[in-house]
C-alpha positions as CSV (number, residue, x, y, z in Angstrom):
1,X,42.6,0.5,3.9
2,X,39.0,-1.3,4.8
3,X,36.4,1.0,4.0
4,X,33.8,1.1,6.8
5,X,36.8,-1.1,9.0
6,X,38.3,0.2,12.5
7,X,41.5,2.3,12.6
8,X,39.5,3.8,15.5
9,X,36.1,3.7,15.0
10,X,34.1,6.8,14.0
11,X,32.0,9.0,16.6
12,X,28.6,7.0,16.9
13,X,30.0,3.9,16.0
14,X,31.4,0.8,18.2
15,X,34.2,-2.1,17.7
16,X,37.9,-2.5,18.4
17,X,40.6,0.3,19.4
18,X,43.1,0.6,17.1
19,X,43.6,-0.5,13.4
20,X,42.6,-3.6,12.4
21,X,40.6,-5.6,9.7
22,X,37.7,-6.0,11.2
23,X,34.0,-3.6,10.8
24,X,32.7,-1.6,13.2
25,X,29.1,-1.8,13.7
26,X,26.5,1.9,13.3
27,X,24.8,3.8,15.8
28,X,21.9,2.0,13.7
29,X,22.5,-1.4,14.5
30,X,20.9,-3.8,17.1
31,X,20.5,-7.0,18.8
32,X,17.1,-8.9,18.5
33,X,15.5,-11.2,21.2
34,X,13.3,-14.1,20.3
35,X,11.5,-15.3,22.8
36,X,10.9,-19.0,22.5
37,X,12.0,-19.5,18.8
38,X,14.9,-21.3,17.8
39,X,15.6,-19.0,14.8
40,X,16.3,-15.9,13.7
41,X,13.6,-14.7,11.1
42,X,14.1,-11.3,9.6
43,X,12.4,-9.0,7.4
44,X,12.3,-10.1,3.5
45,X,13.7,-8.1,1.1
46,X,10.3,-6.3,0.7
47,X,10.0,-5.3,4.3
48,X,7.5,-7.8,5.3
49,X,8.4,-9.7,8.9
50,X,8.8,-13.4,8.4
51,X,8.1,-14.7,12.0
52,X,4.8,-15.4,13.9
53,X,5.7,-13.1,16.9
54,X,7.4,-10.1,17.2
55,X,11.3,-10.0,18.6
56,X,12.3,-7.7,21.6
57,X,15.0,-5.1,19.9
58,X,17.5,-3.7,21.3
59,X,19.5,-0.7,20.0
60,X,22.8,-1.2,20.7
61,X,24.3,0.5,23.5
62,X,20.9,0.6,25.3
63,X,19.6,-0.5,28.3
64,X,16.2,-1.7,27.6
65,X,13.7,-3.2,29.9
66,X,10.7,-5.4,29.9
67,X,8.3,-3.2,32.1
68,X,4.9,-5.2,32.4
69,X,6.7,-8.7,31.2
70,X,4.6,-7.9,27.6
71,X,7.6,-7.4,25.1
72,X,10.2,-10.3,27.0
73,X,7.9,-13.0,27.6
74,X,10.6,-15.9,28.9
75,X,12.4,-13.1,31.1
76,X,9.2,-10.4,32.0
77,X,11.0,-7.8,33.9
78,X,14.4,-8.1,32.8
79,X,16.2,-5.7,31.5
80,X,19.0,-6.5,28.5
81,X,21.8,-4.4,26.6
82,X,23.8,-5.0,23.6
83,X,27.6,-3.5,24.3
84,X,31.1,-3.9,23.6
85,X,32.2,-7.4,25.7
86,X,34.4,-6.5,28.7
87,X,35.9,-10.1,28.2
88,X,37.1,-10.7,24.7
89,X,38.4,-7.2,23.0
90,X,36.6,-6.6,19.9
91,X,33.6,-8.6,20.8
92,X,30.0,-7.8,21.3
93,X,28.1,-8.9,24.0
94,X,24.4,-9.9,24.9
95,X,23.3,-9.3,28.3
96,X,20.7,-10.1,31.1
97,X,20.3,-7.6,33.7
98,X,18.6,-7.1,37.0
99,X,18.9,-3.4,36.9
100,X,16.9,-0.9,35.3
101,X,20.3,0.9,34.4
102,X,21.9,-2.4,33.2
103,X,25.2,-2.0,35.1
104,X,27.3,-4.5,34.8
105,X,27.9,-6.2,37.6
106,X,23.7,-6.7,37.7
107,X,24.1,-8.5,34.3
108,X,24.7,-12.3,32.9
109,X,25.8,-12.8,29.4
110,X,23.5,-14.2,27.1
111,X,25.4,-14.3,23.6
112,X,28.3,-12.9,22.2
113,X,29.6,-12.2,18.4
114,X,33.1,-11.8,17.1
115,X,33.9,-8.7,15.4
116,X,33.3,-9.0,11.7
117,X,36.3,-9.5,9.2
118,X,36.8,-7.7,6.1
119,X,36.5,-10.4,3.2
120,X,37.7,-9.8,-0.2
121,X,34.9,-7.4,-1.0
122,X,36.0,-5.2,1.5
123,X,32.5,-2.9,1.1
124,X,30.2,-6.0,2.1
125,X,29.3,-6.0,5.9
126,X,29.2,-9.5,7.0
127,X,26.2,-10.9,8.6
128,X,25.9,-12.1,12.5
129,X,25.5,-15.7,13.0
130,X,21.8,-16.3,15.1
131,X,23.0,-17.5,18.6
132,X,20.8,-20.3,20.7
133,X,20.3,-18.2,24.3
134,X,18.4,-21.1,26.0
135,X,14.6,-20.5,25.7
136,X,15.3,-17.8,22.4
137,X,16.9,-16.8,19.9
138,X,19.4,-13.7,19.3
139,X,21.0,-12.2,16.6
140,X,22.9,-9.0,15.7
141,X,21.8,-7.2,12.9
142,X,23.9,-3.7,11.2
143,X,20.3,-1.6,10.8
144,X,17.2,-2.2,13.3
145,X,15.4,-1.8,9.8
146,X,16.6,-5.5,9.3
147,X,14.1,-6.8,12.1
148,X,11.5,-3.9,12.1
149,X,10.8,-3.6,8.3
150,X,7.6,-2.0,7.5
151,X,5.7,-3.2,10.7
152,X,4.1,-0.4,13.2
153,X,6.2,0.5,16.0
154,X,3.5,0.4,18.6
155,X,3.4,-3.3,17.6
156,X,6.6,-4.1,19.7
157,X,5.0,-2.5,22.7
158,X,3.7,-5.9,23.2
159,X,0.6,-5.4,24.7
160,X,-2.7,-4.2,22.8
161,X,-3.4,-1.1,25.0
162,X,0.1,0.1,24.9
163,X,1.1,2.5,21.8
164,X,4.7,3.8,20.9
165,X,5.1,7.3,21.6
166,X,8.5,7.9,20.8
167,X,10.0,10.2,17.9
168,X,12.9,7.5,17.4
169,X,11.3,4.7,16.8
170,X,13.2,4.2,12.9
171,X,16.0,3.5,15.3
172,X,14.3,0.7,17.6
173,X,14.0,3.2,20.4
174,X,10.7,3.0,22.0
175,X,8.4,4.4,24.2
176,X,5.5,2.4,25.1
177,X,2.6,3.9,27.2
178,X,-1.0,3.2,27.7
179,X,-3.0,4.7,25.4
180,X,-5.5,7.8,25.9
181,X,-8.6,7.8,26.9
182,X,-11.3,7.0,24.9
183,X,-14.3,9.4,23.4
184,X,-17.7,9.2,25.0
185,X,-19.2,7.4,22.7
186,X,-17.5,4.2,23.3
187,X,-19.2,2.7,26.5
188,X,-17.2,0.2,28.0
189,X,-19.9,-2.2,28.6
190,X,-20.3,-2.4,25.1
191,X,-17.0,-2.3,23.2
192,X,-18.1,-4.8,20.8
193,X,-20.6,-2.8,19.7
194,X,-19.4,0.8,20.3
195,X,-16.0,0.4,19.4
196,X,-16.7,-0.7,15.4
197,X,-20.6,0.8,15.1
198,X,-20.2,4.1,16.6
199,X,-23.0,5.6,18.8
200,X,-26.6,7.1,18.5
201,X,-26.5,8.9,21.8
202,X,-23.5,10.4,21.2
203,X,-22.4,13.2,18.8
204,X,-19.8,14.2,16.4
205,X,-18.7,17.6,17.7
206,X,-18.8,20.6,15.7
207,X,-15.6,23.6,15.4
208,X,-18.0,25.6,18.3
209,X,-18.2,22.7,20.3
210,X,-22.3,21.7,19.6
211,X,-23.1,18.2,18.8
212,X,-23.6,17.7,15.1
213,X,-23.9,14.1,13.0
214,X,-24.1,10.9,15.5
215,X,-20.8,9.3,16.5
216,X,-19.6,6.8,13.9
217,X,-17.3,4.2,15.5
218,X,-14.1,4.8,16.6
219,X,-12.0,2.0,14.9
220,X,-14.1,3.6,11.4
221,X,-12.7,6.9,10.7
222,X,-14.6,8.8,8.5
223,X,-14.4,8.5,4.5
224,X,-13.1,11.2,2.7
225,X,-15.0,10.9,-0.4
226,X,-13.3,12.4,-3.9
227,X,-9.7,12.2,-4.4
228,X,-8.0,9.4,-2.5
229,X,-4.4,10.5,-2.5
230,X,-3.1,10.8,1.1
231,X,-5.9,8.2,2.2
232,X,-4.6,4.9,3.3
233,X,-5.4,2.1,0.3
234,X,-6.5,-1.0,0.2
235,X,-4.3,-2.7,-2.9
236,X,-5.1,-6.5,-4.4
237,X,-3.3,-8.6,-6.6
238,X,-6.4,-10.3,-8.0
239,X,-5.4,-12.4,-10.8
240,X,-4.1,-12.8,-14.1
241,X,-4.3,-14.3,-17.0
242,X,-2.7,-14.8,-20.8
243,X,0.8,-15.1,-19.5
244,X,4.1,-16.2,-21.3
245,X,4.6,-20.2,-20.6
246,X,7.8,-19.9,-20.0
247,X,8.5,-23.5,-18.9
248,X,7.6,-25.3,-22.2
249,X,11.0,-26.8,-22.8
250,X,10.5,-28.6,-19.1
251,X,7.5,-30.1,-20.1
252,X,5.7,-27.7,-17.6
253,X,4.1,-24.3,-17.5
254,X,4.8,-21.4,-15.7
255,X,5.3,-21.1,-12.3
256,X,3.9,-17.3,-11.4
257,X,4.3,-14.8,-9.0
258,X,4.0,-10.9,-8.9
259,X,5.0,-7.9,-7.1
260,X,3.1,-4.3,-6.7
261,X,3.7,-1.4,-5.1
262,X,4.4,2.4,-5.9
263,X,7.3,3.3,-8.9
264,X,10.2,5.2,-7.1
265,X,9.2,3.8,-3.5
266,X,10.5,-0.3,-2.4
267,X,9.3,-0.1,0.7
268,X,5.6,-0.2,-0.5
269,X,6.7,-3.2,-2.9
270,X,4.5,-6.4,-1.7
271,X,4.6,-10.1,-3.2
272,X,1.9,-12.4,-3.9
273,X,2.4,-16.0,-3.4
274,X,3.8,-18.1,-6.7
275,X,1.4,-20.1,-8.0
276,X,3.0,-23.5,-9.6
277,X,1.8,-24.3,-13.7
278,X,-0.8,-21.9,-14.0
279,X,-1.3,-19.6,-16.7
280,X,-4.0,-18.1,-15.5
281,X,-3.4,-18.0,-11.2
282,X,-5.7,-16.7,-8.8
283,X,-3.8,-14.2,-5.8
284,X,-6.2,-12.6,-4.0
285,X,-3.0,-10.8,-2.5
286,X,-4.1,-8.4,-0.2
287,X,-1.3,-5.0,1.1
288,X,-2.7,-1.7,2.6
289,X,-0.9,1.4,1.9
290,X,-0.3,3.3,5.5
291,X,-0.7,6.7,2.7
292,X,-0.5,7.8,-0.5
293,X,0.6,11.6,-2.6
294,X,-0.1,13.2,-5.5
295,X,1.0,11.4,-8.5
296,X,1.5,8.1,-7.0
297,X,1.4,5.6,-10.1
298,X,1.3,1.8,-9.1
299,X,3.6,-1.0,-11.1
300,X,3.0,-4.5,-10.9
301,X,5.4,-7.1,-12.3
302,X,5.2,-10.8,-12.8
303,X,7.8,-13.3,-12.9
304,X,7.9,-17.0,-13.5
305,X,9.6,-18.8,-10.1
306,X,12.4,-20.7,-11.7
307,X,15.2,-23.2,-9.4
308,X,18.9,-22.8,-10.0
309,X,18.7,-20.0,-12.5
310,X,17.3,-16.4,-12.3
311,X,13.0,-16.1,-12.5
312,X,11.9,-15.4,-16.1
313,X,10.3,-12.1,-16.5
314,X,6.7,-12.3,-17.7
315,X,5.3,-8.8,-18.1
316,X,4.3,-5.2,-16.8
317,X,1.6,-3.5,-15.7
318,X,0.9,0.1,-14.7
319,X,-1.6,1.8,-13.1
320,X,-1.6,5.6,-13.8
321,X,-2.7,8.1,-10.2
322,X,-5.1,9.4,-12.9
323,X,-7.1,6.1,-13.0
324,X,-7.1,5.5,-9.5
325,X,-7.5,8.9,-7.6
326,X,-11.0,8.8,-7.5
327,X,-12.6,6.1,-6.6
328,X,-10.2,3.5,-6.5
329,X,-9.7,1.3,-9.1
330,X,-11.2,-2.5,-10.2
331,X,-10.3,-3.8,-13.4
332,X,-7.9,-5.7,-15.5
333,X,-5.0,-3.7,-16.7
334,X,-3.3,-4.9,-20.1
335,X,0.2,-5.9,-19.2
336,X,3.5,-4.9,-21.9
337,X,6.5,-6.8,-22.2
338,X,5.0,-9.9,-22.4
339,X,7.6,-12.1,-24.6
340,X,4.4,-11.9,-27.4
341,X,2.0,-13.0,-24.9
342,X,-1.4,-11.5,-24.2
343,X,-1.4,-11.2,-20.7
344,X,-3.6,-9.1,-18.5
345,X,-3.5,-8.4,-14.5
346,X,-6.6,-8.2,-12.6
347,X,-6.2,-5.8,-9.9
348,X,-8.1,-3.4,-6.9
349,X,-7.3,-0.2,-5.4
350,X,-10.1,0.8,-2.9
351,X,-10.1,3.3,0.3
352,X,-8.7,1.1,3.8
353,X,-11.6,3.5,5.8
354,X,-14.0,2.1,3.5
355,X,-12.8,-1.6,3.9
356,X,-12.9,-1.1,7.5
357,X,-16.4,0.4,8.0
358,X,-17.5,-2.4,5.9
359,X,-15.8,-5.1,8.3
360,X,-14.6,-4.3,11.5
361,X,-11.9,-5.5,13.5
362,X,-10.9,-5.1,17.2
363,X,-9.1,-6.1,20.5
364,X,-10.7,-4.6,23.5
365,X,-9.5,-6.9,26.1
366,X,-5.8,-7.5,27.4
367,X,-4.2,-7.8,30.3
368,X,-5.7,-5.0,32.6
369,X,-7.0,-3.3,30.1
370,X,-10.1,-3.0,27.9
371,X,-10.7,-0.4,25.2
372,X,-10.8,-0.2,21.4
373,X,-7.3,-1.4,19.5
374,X,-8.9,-1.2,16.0
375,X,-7.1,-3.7,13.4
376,X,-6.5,-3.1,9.7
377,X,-7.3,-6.0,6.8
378,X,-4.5,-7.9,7.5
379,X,-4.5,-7.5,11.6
380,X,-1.7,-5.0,12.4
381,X,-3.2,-2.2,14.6
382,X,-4.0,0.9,13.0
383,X,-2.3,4.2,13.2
384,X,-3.4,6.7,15.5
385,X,-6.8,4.2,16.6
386,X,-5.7,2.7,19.7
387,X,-8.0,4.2,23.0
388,X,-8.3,2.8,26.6
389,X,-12.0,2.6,28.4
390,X,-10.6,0.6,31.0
391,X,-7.4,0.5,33.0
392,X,-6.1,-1.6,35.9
393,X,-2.4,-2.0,34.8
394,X,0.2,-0.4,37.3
395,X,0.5,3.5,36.9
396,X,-2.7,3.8,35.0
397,X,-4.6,4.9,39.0
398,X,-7.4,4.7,40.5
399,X,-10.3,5.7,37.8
400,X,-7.7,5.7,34.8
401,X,-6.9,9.3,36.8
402,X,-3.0,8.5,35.1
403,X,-4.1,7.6,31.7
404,X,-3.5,10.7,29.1
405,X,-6.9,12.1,28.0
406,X,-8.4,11.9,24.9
407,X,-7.6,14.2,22.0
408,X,-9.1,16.7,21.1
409,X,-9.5,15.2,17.0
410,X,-11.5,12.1,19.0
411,X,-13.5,13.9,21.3
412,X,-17.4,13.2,21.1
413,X,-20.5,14.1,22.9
414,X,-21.2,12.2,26.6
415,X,-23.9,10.4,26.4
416,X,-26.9,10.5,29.6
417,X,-26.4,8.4,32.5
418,X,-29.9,6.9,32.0
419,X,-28.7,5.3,28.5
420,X,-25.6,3.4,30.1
421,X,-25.8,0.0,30.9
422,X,-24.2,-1.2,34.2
423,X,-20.8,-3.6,33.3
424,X,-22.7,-6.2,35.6
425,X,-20.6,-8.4,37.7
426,X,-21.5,-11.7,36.8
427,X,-20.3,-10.5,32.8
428,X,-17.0,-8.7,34.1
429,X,-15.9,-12.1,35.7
430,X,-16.9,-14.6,33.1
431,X,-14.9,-12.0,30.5
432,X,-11.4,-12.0,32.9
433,X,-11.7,-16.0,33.5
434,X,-11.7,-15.7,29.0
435,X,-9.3,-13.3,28.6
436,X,-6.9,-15.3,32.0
437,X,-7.1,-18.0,29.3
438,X,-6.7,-16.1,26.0
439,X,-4.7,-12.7,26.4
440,X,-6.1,-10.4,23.5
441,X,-9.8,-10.8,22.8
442,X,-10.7,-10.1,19.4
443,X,-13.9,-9.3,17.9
444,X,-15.5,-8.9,14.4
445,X,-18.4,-6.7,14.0
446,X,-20.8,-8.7,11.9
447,X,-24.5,-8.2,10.5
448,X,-25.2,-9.8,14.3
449,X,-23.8,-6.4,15.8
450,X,-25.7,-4.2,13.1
451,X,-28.8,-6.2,13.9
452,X,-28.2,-5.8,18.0
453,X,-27.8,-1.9,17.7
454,X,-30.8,-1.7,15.3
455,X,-32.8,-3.8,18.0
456,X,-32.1,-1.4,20.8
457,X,-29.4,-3.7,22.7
458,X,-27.0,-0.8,23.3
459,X,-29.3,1.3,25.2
460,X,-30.9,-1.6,27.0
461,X,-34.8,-1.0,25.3
């Protein structure tokens, strides 16, 4: 008996009829679109996506579609489906569709994989070759978690103002819709400015619904000072220095490279780059930390990148929650099994609110669409921070009438007609000619925006 192999397949689970020696494939699994590569890049083992662009996944079994050509970008519109092939028993097949339902006589095949064999270790799943579909690439995968890792769902919407809104998205099931409204204190004519900087005409509101504090900005939440457990981190390999040369019989020194992240939990693991015969290397590896919970102690090991034989160890480092929990952490920590050595790892764990008030990030223009899509330090879009000012995509209605209002947890003061500056014609058509040229504009609120605001730009003095 094949563990895991078809003598019918389980509920939830798809392959041959019958008993044979040959895997089915999980509920779990799915087929990965992408568009214009000619590879397959996946996840490392530390969840981190190894391609430039994100693939279009399909759960298997699902009819997905490409509604606003943002997620499919060499078939916008089509819809595809990963199923078991009609033509060769066993198989899986790829497919192209017309219809929104995917039924079959309204689809093309695109790629198809044999059925995987048991091998001698009859526990290991075999892998899916990557298949050449023309303009992409496509390749089945046993868990969706091999193409999504650890990167934000809303992220596969494809399009900055569109966010994921669906409660299976571990499974590669999305539900991408534009996102709410934004709060009064951004001002469309101004999302530069408003969207990082916040607002002096408009107001924080209080529990009884009064103004209180002025708005900060929307894509810098406000900083819970104190204890920083449950806060999204900021975490940096800095440096290190006094390691082990472990290369001295090669007439060489070590090669090094290190990996952090919380003890108990891989999937906040993150790896610096390896820095070749250096003792002491420079990092400046940079992860943020979507949350954190009582008692969350860091680890950070170092290894020495070695060819042909397994990596040489090189030493330890912990960082207690105790040292960290308030007010972050900048320091070196003295590492421990160290071969003799007396090594140390320079490291920094710091609030990602505080990062992000203190540099700024954010799209605001897409294709019919402007708003505030607020970035994190290393440009993934940050959770829960995504709000539309503007609206011209299909469905969204005249006046964003269709677009879902803003939430209650965002809401701020309006501001007076007399401080709003008219989005002047002449700007509106010079910034769609840009964005018709480069689809996602991104700014960076600099000491330039601080010094506009302070000048009296964004009320029009």
């Amino acid at each position: 008996t094949v563990a895991g192999a078809c003598g019918n397949c389980l509920l939830g689970s798809y392959g041959s009829d019958g008993p044979t020696n040959t895997f089915c494939v999980s509920n779990t699994s799915c087929a990965a679109i992408y568009p214009g590569m000619n590879s397959c890049p996946l996840v490392d083992e530390l969840g981190v996506y190894q391609a430039s662009q994100l693939p279009f996944v399909l759960p298997f079994g699902r009819c997905v579609c490409d509604e606003g050509g943002y997620r499919w970008k060499t078939s916008p519109g089509k819809c595809a489906v990963v199923r078991m092939s009609t033509e060769f028993s066993g198989y899986y097949a790829l497919e192209r569709c017309i219809s929104s339902t995917c039924a079959a006589e309204t689809c093309v095949v695109l790629a198809s994989w044999p059925p995987p064999e048991a091998g001698d270790d009859s526990t290991a799943m075999p892998a899916f070759k990557c298949r050449d579909t023309g303009t992409d690439s496509s390749i089945l995968v046993h868990e969706c978690s091999d193409v999504v890792g650890k990167t934000p769902p809303s992220a596969f919407c494809g399009h900055a103002g569109m966010i994921d809104n669906s409660i299976q998205s571990d499974l590669g099931i999305l539900t991408c819709d534009v996102a709410p409204l934004c709060p009064q204190s951004v001002m469309p004519e101004r999302l530069d400015q408003t969207c990082c900087l916040g607002n002096d005409f408009s107001f924080q509101l209080k529990g009884d619904g009064s103004g209180g504090l002025p708005a900060i900005g929307f894509c810098a939440p406000e900083i819970k000072m104190g204890n920083l457990s449950g806060q999204p981190l900021l975490v940096e390999i800095i440096s290190a220095h006094g390691l082990k040369d472990m290369d001295a019989m090669l007439q060489g020194v070590s090669d090094p490279y290190c990996i952090g992240g919380f003890v108990g939990k891989p999937l906040t693991r993150f790896k610096t780059k390896t820095i070749d015969d250096s003792l002491d290397p420079v990092f400046k590896k940079l992860s943020v930390f979507g949350e954190s919970s009582e008692e969350d102690d860091f680890e950070f090991t170092c290894w020495d990148r070695d060819f042909g034989k397994p990596d040489d160890f090189l030493g330890v480092a912990k960082l207690p929650f105790e040292r960290w929990k308030v007010n972050g952490f900048d320091g070196e920590l003295k590492m421990t099994n160290t071969s003799g050595a007396n090594s140390y790892l320079k490291v920094k764990v710091s609030s990602a609110s505080l990062a992000s008030r203190a540099q700024c990030s954010v799209l605001t223009t897409a294709d019919g669409w402007r708003g505030c899509a607020c970035l994190d330090a290393v440009g993934t879009r940050m959770l829960d921070r995504v709000c539309t000012a503007k609206c011209t995509m299909p469905g969204c209605g005249l006046d964003n009438i269709n677009v879902p209002p803003t939430p209650d947890r965002w809401r701020t003061s309006d501001i007076a007609p007399s401080v709003r500056a008219t989005d002047r014609s002449d700007r509106a058509i010079v910034n769609a000619a840009f964005v018709a040229a480069t689809p996602g504009l991104l700014w960076s609120a600099t000491l330039l925006a601080a010094v506009a605001m302070a000048s009296g730009w964004l009320d029009g003095r």
